[in-house]
C-alpha positions in Angstrom: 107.6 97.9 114.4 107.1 100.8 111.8 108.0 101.2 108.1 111.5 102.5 107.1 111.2 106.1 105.8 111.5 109.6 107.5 107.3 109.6 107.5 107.0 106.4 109.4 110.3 105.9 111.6 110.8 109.5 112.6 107.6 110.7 114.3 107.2 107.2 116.1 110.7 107.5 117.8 109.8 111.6 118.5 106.4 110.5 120.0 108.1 107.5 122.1 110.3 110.1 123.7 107.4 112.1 124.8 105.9 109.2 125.4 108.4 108.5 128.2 108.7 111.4 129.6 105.0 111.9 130.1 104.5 108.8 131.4 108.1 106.6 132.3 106.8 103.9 129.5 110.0 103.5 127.2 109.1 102.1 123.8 111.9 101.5 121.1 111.3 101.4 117.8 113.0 99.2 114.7 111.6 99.5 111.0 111.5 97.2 107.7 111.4 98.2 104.4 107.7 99.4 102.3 108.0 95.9 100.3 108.3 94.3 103.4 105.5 96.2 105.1 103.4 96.0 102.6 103.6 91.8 102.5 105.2 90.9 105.9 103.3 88.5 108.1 101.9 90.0 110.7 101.0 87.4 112.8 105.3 87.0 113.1 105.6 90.6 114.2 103.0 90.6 116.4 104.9 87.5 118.2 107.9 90.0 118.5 106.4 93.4 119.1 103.7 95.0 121.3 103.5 98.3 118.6 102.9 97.5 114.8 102.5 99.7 112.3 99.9 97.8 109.8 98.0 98.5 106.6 94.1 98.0 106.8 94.1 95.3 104.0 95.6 93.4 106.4 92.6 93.2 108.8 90.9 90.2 107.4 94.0 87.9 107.8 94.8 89.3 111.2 91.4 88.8 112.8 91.2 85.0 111.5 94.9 84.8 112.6 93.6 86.2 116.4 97.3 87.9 116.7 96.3 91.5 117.1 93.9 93.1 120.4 90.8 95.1 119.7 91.5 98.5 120.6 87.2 98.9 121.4 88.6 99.0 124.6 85.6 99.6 127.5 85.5 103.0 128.8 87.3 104.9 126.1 84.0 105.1 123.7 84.5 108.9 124.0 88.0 109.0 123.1 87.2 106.7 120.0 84.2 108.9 118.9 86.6 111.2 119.1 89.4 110.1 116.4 86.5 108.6 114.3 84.9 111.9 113.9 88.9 112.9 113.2 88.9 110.1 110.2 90.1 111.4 106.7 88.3 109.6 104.7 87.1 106.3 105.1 90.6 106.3 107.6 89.5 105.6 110.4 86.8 102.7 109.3 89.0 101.0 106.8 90.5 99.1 109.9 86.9 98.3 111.6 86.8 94.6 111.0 83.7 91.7 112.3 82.7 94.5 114.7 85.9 95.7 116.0 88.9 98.3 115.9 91.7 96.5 115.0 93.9 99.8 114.4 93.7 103.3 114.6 94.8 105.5 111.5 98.0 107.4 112.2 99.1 108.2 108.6 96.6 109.2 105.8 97.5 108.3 102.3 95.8 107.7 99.2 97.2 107.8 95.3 97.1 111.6 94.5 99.7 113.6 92.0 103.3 114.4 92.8 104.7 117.5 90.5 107.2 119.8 90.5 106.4 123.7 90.5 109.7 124.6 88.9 108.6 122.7 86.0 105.2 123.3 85.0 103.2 126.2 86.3 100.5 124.2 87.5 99.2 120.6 88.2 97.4 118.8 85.7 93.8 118.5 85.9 93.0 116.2 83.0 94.0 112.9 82.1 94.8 114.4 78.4 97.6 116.6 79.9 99.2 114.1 81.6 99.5 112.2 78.5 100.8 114.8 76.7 103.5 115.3 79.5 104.3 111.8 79.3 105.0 111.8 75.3 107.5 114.4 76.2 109.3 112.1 78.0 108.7 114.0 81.4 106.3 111.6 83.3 107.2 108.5 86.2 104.6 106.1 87.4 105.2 103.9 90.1 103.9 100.2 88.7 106.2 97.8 90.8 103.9 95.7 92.3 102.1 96.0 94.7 101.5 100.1 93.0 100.4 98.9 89.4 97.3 96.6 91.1 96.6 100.4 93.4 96.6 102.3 89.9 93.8 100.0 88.1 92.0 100.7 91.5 92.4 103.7 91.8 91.3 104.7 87.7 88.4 101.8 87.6 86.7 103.6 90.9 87.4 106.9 89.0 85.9 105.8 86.0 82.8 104.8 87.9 83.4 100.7 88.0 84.9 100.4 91.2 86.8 96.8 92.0 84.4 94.8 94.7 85.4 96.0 98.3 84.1 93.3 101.0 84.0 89.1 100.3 80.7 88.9 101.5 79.9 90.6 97.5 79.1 87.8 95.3 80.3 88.1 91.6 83.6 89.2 90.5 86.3 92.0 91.1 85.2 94.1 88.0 83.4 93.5 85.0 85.5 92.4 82.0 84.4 95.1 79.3 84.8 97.6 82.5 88.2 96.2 83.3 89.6 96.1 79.8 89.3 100.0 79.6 91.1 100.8 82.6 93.8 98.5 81.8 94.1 99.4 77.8 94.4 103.3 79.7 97.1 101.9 81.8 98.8 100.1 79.0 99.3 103.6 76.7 100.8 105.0 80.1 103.1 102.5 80.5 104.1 102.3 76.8 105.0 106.3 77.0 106.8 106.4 80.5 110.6 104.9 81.1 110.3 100.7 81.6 111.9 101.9 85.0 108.5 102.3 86.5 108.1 98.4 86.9 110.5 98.5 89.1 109.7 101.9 90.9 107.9 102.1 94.1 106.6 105.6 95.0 109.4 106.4 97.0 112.3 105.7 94.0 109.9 108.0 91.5 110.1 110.8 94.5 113.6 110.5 95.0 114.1 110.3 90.7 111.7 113.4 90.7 113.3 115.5 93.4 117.2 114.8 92.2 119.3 117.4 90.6 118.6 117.9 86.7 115.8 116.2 87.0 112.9 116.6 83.9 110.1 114.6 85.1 107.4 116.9 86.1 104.6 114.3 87.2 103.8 111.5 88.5 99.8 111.0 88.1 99.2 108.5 90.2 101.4 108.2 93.4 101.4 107.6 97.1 101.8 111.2 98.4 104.6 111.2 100.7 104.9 114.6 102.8 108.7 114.5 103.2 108.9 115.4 99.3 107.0 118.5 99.9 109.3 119.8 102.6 111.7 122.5 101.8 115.4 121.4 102.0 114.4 117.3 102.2 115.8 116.6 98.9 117.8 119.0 96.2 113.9 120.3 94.3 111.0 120.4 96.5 107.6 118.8 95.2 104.2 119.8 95.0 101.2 117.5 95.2 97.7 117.4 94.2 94.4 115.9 93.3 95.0 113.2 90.9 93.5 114.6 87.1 90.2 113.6 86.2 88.7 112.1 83.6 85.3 113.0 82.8 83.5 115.0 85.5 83.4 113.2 88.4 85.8 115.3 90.4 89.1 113.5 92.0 87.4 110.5 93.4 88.2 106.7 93.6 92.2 106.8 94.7 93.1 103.8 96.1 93.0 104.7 99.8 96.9 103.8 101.5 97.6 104.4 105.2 99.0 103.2 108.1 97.3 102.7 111.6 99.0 101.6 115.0 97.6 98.4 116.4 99.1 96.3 119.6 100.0 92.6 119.5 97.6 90.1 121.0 100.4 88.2 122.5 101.6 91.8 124.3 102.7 91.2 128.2 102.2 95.2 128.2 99.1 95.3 126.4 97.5 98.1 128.6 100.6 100.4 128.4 100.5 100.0 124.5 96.8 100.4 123.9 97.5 104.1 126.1 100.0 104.8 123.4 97.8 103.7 120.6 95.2 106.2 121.8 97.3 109.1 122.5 100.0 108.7 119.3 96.4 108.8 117.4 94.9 112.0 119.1 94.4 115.0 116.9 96.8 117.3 119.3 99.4 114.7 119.1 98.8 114.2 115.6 98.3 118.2 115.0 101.2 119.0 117.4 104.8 116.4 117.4 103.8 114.1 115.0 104.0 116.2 112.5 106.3 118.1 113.6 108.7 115.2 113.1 108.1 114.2 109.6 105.1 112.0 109.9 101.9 112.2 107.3 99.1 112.8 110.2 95.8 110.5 109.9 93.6 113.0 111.8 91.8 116.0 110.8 92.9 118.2 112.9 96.4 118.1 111.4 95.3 118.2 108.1 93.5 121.5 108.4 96.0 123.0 110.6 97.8 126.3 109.4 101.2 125.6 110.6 101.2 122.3 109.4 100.3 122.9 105.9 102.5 125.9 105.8 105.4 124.1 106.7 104.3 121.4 103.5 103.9 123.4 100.7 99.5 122.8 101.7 100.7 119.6 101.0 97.0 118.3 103.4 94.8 121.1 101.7 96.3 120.5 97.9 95.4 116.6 98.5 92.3 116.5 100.6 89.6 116.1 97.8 91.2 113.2 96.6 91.4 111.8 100.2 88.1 112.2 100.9 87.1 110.7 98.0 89.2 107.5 98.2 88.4 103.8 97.4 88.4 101.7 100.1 90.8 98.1 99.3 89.3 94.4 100.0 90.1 93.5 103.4 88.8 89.2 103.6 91.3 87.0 104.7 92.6 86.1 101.5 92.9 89.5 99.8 97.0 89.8 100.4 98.0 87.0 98.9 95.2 88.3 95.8 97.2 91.4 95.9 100.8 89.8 95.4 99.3 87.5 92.6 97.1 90.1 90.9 100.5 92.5 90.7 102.3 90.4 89.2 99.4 89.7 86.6 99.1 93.2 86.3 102.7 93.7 85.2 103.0 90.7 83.1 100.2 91.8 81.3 101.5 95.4 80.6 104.6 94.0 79.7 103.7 91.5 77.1 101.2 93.8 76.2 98.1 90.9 76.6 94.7 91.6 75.8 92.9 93.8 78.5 90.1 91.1 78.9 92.5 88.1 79.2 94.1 90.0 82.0 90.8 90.7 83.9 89.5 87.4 83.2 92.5 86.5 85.3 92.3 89.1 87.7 88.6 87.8 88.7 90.0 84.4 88.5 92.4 85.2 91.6 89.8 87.5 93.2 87.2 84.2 93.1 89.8 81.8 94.7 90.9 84.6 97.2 87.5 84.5 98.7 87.3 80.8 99.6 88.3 79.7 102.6 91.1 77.6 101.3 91.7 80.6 98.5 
């Protein structure tokens, strides 16, 4: 089970037929939508499917649930050194859970800058532009939850208060007086781009952005997807970039994404999938038909290939800083069900326009009760 887009069905289905023909495994591939993926029970799809595609947030939840199979396999420590060493970012760690690999990354993502070239003769590089882009009317943000939590991430571990990563840190998620800056910044940005943003996932501001007569020209803070950047995907061709900075810390703390390819505990094929998990992660594979087929590569290798950032716009090269620099998410058993609630606290908050402290009181709030063991 993968998501359903171009970037996560396509290259799965391409890989599978290789896959086959390599080996004479045949494995078939269905997809469910980002909302679902991003808050879809695993433990249910592990019970239907030897493959899933997962997010590392979910790792916490799926190692106390005992539905997924380490992939720290005996006898493959070489092969794993090997896509570690391959790991964009904190990638390849982020699903290293209680001293095992639950996943392997197979797509790299974190919250970068989407823009179009047609429209502006460069990216912006400071917050300040962006704002003045937005007041013309010619910014989209995505802030449909779960995206408007990932942009408070992504500007508080910018700013240089980063949200608490592990539940074995005691205290709470941010600092109020910390918190209440990043969401008063958030606030003015949401006040100057269209209300349709609360409902916009990064996908719908793509597709808005790459339409015919389109005017937006940015979105700051968004998902990078690689299809965008693809001559001929859509009618105008996006460009991506590091996200702009405030102060001088460079294009650090995005709000790292992802997906990685993990194999169901409850698998009567678990062997034959675990092969596939190692080979569909492999820098040649990654390098070579996975991104030949669409798919957002989670291994260096592709990322500073020629062909493939040729064939992107340097869609890997443009966005790479901000990769490397990404946040990592809390991953306790616990943290999804923060994540829903905090969203939607999020958005209520920007909507209503509450106080920025009341909103983190009650951000910490959630965060506290996520941690316990009946959180």
């Amino acid at each position: 089970m993968t998501w359903n887009h171009p970037r996560g069905y396509d290259p799965m289905v391409a890989c599978a037929r290789l896959w086959r023909e390599r080996t004479g495994v045949e494995i078939a591939w269905d997809a469910r939508s980002l909302q679902d993926f991003e808050s879809f029970s695993v433990e249910e799809l592990a019970r239907r499917y030897d493959l899933i595609v997962i997010d590392h947030p979910h790792v916490g939840q799926i190692t106390a649930e005992g539905c997924l199979t380490p992939l720290d396999v005996p006898g493959r420590e070489v092969d794993r050194a090997a896509l570690a060493k391959g790991s964009i970012g904190r990638s390849y760690p982020s699903y290293e859970w209680q001293g095992h690999q639950w996943a392997f990354p197979i797509d790299a993502a974190a919250q970068v800058q989407a823009w179009r070239p047609d429209l502006l003769e460069r990216a912006p590089t400071v917050w300040t532009e962006v704002q003045a882009l937005a007041r013309e009317g010619r910014v989209l943000v995505p802030l449909r939850p779960p995206h408007s939590l990932m942009c408070f991430f992504t500007l508080a571990a910018h700013l240089g208060h980063p949200c608490a990563e592990t539940s074995g840190e005691e205290g709470a998620l941010i600092d109020e007086e910390a918190g209440a800056t990043v969401f008063e910044i958030m606030r003015e940005l949401a006040d100057l781009v269209d209300s349709a943003c609360m409902d916009m996932d990064p996908i719908a501001v793509s597709e808005a952005m790459a339409e015919e007569g389109a005017r937006i020209a940015c979105a700051p803070l968004i998902y990078g997807y690689v299809s965008y950047a693809v001559e001929g995907f859509r009618p105008h061709r996006l460009s991506f970039a590091d996200i702009p900075t405030m102060g001088s810390g460079g294009p650090v703390g995005s709000a790292l994404g992802g997906t990685g390819i993990a194999v169901s505990a409850f698998s009567a094929a678990r062997e034959a999938a675990i092969d596939f998990a190692y080979w569909v992660a492999s820098g040649p594979v990654q390098r070579g038909p996975f991104a030949e087929a669409g798919g957002q590569p989670g291994h260096a290798e592709a990322w500073e290939d020629d062909a493939v950032n040729a064939a992107t716009g340097d869609f890997y090269r443009a966005t790479r800083m901000t990769l490397e620099g990404a946040w990592l998410r809390p991953r306790h058993d616990g943290y999804m069900a923060f994540q829903e609630k905090a969203s939607e606290r999020v958005n209520r908050g920007l909507l209503e326009k509450h106080d920025g402290r009341a909103v983190v009181a009650d951000l910490n709030r959630l965060f506290a009760r996520s941690r316990r063991p009946s959180g």
